[in-house]
Backbone as ProteinMPNN parsed JSONL, in Angstrom:
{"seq_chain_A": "XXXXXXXXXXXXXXXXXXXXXXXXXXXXXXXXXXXXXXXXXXXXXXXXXXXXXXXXXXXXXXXXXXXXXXXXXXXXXXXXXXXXXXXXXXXXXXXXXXXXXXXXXXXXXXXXXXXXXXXXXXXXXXXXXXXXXXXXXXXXXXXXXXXXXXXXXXXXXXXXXXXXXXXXXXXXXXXXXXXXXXXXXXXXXXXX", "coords_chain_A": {"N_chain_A": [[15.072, 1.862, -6.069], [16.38, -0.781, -8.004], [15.325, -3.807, -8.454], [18.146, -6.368, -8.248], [18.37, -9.351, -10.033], [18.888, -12.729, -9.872], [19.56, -16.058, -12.2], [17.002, -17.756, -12.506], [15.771, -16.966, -10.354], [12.729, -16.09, -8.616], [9.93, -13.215, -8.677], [7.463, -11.445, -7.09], [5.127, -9.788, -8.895], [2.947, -7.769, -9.303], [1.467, -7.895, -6.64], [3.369, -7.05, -5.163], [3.845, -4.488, -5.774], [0.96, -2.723, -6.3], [-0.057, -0.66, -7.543], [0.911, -1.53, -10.142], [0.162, -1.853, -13.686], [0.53, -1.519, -16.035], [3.512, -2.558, -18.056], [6.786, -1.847, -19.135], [9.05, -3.767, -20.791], [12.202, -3.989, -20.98], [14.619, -4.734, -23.155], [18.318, -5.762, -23.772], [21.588, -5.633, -25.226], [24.998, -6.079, -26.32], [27.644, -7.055, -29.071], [30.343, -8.095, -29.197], [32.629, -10.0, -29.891], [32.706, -10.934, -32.553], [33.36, -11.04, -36.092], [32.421, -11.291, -38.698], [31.338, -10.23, -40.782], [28.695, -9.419, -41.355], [25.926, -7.163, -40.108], [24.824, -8.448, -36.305], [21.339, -9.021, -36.107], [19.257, -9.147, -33.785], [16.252, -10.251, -31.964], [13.12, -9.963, -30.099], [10.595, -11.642, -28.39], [7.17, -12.205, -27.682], [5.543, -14.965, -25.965], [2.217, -15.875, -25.628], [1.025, -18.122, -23.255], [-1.045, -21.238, -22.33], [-2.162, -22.855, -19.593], [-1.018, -25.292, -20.615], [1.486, -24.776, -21.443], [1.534, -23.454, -24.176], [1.087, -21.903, -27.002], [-2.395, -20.375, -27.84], [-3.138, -20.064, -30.322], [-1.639, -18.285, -33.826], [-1.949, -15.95, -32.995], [-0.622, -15.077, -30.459], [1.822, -14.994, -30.471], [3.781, -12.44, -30.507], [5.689, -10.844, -32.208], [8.313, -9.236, -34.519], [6.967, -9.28, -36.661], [4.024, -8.941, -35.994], [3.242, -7.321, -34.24], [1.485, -6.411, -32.464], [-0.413, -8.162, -29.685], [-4.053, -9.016, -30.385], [-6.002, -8.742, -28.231], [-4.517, -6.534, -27.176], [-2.918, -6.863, -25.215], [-0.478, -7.641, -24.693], [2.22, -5.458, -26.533], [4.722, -4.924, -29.218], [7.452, -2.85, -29.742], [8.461, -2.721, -31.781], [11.208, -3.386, -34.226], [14.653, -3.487, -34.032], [17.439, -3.332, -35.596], [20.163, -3.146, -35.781], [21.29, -3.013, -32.631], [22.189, -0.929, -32.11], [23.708, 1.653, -29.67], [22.625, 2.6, -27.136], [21.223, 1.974, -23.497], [17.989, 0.095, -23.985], [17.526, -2.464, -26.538], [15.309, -3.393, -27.949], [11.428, -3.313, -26.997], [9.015, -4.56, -25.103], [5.598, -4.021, -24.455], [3.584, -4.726, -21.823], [0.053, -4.97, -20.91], [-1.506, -5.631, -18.109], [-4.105, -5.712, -17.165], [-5.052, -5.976, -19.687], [-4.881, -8.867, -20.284], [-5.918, -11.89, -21.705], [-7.977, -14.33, -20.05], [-7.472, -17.16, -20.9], [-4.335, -16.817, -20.993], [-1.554, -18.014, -19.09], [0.904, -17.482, -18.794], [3.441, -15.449, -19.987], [5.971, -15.823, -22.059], [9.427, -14.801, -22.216], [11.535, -13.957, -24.681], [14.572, -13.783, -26.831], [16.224, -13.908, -30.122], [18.195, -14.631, -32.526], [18.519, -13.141, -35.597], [18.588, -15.344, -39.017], [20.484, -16.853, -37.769], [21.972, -18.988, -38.284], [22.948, -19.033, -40.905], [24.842, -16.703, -41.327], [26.559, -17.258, -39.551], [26.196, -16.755, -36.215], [25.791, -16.657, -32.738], [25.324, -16.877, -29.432], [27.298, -17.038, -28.181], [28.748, -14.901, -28.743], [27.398, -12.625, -27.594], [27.533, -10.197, -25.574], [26.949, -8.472, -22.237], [24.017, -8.723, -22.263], [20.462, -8.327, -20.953], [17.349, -8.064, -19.289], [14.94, -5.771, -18.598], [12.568, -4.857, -16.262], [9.893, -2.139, -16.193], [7.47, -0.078, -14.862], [5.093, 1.343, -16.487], [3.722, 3.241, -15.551], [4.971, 5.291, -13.998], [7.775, 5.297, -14.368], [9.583, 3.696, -13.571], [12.204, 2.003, -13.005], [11.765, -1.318, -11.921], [12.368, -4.015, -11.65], [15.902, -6.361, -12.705], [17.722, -8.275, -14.4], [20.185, -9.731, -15.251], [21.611, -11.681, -18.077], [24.039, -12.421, -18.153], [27.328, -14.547, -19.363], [26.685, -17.207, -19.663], [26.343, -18.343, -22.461], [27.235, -20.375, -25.43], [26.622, -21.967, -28.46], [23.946, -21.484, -29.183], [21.305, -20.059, -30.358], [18.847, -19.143, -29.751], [17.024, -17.594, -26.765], [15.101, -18.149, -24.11], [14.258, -15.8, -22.028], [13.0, -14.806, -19.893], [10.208, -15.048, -18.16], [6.463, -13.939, -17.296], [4.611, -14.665, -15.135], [0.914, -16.321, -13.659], [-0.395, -16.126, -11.024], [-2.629, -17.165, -8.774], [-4.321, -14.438, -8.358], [-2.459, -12.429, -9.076], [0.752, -11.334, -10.361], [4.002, -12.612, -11.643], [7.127, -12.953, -11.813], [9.654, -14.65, -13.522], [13.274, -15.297, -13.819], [14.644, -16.697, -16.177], [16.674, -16.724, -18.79], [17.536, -19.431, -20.326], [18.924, -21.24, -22.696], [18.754, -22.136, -26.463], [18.863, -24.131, -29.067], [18.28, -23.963, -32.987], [17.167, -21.729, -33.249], [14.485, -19.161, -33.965], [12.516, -20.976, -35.144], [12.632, -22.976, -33.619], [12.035, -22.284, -31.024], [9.36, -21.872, -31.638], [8.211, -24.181, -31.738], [8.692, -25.185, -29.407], [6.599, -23.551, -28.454], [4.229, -24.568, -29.019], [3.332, -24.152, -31.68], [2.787, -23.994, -35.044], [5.586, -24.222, -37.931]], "CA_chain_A": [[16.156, 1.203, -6.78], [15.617, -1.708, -8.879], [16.358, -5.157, -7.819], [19.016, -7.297, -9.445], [17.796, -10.963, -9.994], [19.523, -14.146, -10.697], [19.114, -16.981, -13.072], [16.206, -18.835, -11.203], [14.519, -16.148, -8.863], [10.926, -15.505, -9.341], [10.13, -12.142, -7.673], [6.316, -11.014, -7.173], [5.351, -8.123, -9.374], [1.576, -7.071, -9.034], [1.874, -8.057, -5.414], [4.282, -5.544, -3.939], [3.511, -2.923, -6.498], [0.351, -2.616, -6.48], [-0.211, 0.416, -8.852], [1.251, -1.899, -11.286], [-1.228, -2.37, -14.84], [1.495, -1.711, -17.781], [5.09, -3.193, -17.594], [7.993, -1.877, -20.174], [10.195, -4.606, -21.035], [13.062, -3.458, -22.137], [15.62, -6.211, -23.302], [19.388, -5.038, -24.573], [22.521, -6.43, -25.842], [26.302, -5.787, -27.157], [27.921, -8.107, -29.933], [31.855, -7.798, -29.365], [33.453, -11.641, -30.433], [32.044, -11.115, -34.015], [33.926, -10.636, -37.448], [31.891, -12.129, -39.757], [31.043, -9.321, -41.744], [27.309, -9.266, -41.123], [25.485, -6.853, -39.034], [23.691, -8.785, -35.81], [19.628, -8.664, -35.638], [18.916, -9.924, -32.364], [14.993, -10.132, -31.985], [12.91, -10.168, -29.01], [9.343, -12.002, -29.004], [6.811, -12.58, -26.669], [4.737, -15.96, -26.497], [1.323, -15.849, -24.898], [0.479, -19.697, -23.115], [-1.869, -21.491, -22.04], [-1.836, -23.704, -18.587], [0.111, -26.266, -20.774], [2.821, -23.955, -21.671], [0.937, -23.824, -25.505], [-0.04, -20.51, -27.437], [-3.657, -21.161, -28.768], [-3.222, -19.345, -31.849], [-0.594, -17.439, -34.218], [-1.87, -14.308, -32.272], [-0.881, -15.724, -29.071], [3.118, -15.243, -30.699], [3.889, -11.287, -30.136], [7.331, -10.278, -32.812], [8.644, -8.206, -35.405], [5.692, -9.538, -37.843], [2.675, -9.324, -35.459], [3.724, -6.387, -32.946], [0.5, -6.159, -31.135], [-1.951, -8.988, -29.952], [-5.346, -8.725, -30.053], [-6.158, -8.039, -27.009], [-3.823, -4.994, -26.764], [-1.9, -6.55, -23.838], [1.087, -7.276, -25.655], [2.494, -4.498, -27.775], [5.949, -5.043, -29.385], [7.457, -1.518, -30.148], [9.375, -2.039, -32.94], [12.129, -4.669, -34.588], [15.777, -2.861, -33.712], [17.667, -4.466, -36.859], [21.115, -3.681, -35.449], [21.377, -3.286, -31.816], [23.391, 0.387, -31.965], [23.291, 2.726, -28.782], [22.798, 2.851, -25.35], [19.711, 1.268, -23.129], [17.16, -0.889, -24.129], [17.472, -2.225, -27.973], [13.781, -3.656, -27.823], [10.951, -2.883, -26.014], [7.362, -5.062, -25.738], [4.944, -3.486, -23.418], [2.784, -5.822, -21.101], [-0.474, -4.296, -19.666], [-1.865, -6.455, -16.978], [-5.518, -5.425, -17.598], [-5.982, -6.937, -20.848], [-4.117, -10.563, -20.827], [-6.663, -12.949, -21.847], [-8.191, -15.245, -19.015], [-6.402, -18.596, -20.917], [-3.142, -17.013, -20.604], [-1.362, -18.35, -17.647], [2.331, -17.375, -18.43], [4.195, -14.869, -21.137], [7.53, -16.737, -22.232], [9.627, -13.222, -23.078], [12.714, -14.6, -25.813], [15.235, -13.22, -27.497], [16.595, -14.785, -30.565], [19.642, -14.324, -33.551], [17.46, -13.662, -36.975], [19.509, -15.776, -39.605], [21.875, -16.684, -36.774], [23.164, -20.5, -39.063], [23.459, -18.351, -42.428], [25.508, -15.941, -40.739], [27.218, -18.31, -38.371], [26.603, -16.147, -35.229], [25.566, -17.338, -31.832], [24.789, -16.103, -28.086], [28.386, -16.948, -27.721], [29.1, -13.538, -29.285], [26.715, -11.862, -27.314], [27.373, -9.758, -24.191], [25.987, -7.752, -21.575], [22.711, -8.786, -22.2], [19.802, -7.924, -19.847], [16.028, -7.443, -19.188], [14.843, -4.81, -17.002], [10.749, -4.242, -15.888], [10.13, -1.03, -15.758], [6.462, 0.221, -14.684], [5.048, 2.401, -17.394], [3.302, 4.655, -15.452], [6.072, 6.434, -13.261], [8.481, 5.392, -15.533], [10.379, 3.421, -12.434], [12.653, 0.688, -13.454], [11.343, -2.568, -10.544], [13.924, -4.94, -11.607], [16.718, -6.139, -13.603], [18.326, -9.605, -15.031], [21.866, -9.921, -16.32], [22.093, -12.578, -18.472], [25.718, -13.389, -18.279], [28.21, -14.731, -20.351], [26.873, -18.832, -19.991], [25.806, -19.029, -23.788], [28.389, -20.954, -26.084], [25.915, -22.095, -29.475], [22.698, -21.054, -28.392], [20.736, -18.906, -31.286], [17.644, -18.254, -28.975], [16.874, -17.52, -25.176], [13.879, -17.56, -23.401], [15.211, -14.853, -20.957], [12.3, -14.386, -18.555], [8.854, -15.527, -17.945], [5.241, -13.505, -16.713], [3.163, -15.81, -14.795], [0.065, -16.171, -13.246], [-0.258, -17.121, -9.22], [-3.638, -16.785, -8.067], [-4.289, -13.271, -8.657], [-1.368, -11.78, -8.704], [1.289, -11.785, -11.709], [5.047, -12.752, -10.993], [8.488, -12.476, -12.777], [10.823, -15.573, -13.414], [14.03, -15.005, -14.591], [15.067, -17.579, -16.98], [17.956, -17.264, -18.866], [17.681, -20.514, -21.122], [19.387, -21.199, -24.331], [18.25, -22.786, -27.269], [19.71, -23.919, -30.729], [17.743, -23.713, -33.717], [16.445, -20.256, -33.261], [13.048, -18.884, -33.642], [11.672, -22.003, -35.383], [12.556, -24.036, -32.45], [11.289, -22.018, -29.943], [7.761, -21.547, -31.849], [7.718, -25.334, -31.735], [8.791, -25.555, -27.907], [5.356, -23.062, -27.443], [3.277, -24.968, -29.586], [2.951, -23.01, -32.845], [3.552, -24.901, -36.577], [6.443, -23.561, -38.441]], "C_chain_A": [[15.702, -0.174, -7.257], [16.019, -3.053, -8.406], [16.851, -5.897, -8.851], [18.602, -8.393, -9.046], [19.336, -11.59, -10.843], [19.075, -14.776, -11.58], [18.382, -17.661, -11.991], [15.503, -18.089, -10.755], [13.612, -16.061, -9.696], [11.098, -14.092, -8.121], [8.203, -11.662, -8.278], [6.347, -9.886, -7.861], [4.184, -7.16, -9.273], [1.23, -7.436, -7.345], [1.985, -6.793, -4.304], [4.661, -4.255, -4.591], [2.327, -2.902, -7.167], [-0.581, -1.916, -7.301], [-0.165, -0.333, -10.261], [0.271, -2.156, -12.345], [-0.216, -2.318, -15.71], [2.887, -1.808, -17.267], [5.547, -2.967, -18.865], [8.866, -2.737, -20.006], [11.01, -4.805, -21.904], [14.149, -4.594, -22.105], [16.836, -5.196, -24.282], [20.667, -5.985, -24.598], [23.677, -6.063, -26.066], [26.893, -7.194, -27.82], [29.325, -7.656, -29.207], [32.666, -8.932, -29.581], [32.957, -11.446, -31.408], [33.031, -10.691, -34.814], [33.587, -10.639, -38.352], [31.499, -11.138, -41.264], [29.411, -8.849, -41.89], [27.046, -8.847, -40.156], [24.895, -8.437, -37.702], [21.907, -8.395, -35.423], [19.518, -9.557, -34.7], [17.408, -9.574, -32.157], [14.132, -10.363, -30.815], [11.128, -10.607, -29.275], [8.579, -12.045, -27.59], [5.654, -13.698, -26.792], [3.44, -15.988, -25.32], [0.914, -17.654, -24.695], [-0.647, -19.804, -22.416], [-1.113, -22.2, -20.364], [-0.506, -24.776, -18.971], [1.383, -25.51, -21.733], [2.522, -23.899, -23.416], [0.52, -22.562, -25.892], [-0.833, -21.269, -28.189], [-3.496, -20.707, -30.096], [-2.284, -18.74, -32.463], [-0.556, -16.026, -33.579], [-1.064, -14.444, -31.248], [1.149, -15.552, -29.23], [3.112, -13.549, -31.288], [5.744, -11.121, -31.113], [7.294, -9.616, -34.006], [7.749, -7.952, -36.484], [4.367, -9.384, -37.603], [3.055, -8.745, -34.131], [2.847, -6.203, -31.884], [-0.76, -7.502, -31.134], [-2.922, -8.149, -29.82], [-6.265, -8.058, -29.013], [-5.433, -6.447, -26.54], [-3.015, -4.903, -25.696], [-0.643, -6.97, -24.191], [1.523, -6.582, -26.586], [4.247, -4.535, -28.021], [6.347, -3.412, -29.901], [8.62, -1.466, -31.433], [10.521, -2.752, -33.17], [13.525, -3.176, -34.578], [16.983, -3.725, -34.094], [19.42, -3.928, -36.453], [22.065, -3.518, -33.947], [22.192, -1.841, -30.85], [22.739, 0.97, -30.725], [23.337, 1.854, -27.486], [21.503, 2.14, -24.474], [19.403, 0.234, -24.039], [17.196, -1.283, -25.912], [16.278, -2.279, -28.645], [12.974, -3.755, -26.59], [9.059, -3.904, -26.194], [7.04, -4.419, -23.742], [3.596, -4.488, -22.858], [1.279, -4.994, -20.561], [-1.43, -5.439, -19.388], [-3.285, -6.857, -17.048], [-6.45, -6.007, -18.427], [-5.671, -8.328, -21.147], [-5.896, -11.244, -20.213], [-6.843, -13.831, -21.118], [-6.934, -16.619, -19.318], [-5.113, -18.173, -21.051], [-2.609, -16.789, -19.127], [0.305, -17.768, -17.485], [2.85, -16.33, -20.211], [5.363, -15.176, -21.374], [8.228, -14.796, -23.373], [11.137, -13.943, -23.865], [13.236, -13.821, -26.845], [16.045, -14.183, -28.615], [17.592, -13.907, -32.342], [18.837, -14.359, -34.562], [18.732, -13.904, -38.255], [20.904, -16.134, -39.123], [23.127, -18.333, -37.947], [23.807, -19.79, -40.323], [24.665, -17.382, -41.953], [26.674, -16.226, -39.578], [27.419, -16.908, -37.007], [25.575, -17.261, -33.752], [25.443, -16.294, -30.507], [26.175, -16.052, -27.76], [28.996, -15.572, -27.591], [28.383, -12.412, -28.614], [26.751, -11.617, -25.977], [26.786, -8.92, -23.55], [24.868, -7.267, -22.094], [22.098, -8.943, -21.36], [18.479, -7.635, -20.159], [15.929, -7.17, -18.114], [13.182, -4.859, -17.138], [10.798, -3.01, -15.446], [8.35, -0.884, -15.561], [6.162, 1.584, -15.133], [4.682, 3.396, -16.808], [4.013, 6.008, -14.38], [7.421, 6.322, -13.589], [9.856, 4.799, -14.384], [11.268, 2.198, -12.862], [12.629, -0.241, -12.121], [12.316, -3.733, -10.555], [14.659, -5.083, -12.502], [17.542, -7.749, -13.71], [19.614, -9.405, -15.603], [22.502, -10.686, -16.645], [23.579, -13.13, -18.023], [26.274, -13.806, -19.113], [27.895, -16.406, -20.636], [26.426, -19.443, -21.377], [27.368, -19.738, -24.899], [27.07, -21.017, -28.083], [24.944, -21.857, -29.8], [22.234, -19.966, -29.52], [19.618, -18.442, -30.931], [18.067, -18.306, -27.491], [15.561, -17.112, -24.855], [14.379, -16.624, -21.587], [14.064, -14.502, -20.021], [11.151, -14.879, -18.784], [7.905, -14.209, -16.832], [4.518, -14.407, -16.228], [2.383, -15.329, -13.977], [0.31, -17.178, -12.16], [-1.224, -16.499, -8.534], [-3.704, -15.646, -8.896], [-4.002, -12.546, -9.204], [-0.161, -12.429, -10.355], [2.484, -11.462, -11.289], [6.106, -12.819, -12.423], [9.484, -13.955, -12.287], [11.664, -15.335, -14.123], [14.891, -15.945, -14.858], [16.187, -17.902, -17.426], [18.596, -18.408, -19.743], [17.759, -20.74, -22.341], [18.618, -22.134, -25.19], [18.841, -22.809, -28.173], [18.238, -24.328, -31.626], [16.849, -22.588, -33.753], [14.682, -20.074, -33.239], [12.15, -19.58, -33.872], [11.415, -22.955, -34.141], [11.709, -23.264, -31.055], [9.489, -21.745, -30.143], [7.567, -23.157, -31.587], [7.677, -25.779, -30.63], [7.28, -24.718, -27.453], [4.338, -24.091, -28.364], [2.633, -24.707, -31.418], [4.117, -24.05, -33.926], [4.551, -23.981, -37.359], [6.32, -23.707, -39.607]], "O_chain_A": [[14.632, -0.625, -6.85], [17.157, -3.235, -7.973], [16.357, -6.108, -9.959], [18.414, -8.6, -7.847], [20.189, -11.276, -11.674], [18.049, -14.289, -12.056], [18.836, -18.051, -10.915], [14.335, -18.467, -10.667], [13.541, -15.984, -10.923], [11.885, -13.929, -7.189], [7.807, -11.587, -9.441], [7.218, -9.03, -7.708], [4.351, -5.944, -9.173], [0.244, -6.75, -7.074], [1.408, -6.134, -3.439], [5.401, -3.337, -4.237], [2.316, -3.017, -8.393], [-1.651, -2.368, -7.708], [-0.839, -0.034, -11.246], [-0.677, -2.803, -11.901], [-0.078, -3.399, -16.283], [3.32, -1.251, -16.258], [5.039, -3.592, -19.795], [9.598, -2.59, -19.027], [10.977, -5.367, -22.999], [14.443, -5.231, -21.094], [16.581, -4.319, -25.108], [20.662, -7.044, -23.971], [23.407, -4.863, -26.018], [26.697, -8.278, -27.272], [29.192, -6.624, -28.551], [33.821, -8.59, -29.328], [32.075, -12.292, -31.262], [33.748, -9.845, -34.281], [34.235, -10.033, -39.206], [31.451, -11.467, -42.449], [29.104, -7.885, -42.592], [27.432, -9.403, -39.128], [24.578, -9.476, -38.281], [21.492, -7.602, -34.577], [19.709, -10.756, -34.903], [17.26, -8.352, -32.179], [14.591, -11.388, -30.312], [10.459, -10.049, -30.145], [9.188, -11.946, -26.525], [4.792, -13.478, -27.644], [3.761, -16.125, -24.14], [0.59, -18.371, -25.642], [-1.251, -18.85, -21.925], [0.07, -22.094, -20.04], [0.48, -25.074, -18.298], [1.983, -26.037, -22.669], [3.461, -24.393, -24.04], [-0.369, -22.023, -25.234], [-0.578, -22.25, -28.886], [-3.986, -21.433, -30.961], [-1.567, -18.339, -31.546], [0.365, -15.209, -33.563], [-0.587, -13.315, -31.136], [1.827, -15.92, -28.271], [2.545, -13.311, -32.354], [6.801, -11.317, -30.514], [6.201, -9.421, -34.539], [7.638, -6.904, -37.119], [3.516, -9.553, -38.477], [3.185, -9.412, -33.105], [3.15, -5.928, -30.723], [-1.601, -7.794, -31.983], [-2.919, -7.002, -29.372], [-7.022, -7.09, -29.078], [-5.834, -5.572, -25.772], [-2.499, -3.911, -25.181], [0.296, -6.316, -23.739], [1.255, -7.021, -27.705], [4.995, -4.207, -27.1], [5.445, -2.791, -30.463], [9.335, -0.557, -31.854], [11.122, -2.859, -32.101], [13.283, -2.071, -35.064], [17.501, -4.57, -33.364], [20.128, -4.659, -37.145], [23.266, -3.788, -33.944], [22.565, -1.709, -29.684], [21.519, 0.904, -30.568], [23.902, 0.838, -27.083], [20.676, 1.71, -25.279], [20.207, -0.399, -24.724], [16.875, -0.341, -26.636], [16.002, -1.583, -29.623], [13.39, -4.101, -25.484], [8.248, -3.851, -27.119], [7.62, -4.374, -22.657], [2.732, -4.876, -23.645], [1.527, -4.266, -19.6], [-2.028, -6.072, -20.259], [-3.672, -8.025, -17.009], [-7.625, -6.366, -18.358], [-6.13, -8.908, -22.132], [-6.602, -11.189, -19.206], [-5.886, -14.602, -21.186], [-6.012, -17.007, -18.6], [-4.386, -19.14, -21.279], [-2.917, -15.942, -18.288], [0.868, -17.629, -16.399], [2.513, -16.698, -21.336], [6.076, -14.557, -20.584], [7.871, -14.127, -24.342], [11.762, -14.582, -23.019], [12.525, -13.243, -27.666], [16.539, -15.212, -28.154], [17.411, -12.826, -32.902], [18.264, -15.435, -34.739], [19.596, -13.061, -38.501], [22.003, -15.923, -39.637], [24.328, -18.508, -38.155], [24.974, -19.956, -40.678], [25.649, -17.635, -42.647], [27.414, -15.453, -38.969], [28.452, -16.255, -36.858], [24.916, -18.287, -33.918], [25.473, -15.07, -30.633], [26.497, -15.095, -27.056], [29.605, -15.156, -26.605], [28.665, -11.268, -28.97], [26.247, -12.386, -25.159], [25.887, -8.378, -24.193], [24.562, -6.106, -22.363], [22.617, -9.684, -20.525], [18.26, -7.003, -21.192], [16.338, -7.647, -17.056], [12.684, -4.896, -18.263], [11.524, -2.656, -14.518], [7.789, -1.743, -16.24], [6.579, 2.637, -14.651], [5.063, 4.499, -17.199], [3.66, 7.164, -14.148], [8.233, 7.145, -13.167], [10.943, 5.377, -14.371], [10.54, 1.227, -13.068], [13.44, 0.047, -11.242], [12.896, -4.233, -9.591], [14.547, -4.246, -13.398], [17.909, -8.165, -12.611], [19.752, -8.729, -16.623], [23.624, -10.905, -16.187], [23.909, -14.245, -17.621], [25.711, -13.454, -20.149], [28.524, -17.001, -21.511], [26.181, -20.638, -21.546], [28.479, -19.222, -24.773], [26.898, -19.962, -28.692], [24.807, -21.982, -31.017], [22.898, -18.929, -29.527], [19.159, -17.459, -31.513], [19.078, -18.844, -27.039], [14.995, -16.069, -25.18], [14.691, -17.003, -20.458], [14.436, -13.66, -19.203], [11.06, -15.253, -19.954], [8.436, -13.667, -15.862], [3.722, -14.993, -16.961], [2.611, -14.25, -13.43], [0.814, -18.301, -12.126], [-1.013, -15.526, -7.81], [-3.247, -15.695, -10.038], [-4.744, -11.839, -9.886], [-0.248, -13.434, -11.061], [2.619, -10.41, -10.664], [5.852, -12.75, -13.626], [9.89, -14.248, -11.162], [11.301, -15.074, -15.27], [15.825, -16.194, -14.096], [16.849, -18.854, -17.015], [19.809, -18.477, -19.942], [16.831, -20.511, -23.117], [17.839, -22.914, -24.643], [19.483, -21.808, -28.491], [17.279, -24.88, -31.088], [15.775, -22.657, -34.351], [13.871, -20.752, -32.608], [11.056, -19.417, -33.332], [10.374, -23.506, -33.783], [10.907, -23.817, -30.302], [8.641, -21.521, -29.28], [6.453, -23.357, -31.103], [6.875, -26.684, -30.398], [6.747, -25.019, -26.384], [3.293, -24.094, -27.713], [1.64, -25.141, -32.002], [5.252, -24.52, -33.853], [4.191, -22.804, -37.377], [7.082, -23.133, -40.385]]}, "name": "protein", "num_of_chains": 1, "seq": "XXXXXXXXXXXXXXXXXXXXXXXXXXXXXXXXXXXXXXXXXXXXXXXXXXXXXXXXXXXXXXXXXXXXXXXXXXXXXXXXXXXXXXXXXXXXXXXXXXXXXXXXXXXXXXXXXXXXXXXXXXXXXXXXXXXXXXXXXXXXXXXXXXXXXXXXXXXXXXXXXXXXXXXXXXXXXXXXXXXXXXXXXXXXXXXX"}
C-alpha cells in the first residue's frame, strides 16, 4: 500500500526499495471553480539542478517542448492539453541509472500554460496529487495530496528528487508560485 505524505515529509526512496531504477510520476488534477470559457492546460515539468539548486543547461529543463533529456533519465510522456479522465493527467518517468553525476536534486512542477491571459489560477484547481509509482512492478510507493492551500498561484513546485549520499529521496513540496513557468525557469536558473 502506498504511503500518504504531507506537505514537508521527505521519505527515502532507493533506500527501502531497493529494486528501485525507474520511477513513474504521475501528477493529476480537477478544475471545478472555473467559468471562464477557456479550457485549462495544466503542465507538468521537470528541472534537473545542480548542488546550487541551478540547471546547467536548457537540457537540464524536462517539458512539453523538450520531453526527454539527454541522458534518457528524464522522459516526459506527453503534454495532456486538457486534463479529462480519471488517474494520472501527466506522466515524466525518472530512471535512477542515468541522472547525471552534477545533478543533485529534480524540482518536479506543475504549472497553468497562459494562466494571466486566461485569468485562471491554482485557486481553481482541486484534488491535485503526485503519486511514485515504481515502473517495474507497476507498484504505486507513495502519494501527495496537494490540498486546497493555493489562492493566485499559477505554478507549483509539487515535489522534489534528491540526492543523500547514495541513495535518492522524495520531498514533498507543495509550493506556489505566481508568474508561471517563466518564473519558475528563473527560480532554477534558466534565461527566459
Amino acid at each position: 500500500m502506498a504511503i500518504q505524505l504531507s506537505k514537508g515529509q521527505r521519505i527515502d526512496l532507493t533506500k527501502t526499495n531497493p529494486g528501485l531504477t525507474r520511477a513513474l510520476i504521475g501528477l493529476g488534477w480537477d478544475t471545478n471553480k472555473y467559468t471562464g470559457g477557456a479550457d485549462f492546460d495544466l503542465d507538468a515539468s521537470a528541472f534537473l539542478v545542480d548542488a546550487n539548486d541551478k540547471c546547467v543547461n536548457d537540457h537540464d529543463f524536462v517539458f512539453y517542448n523538450n520531453l526527454e533529456h539527454p541522458s534518457g533519465a528524464v522522459v516526459h510522456t506527453g503534454d495532456n492539453r486538457t486534463g479529462e479522465g480519471e488517474g494520472d493527467d501527466e506522466q515524466i518517468i525518472v530512471d535512477f541509472t542515468k541522472i547525471p553525476d552534477h545533478v543533485e536534486k529534480i524540482g518536479i512542477t506543475v504549472t497553468i500554460h497562459d494562466a494571466e491571459s486566461r485569468s485562471q489560477n491554482f485557486g481553481q484547481v482541486s484534488n491535485a496529487f503526485v503519486r511514485l509509482v515504481d515502473d517495474s512492478t507497476n507498484e504505486e510507493l507513495l502519494r501527495f495530496d496537494l490540498g486546497e492551500d493555493f489562492s493566485i498561484e499559477t505554478a507549483v513546485v509539487v515535489c522534489e528528487l534528491y540526492r543523500h549520499g547514495g541513495d535518492w529521496k522524495f520531498n514533498a513540496i507543495g509550493s506556489g508560485f505566481s508568474g508561471g513557468l517563466a518564473s519558475l525557469c528563473r527560480n532554477y536558473g534558466l534565461q527566459v
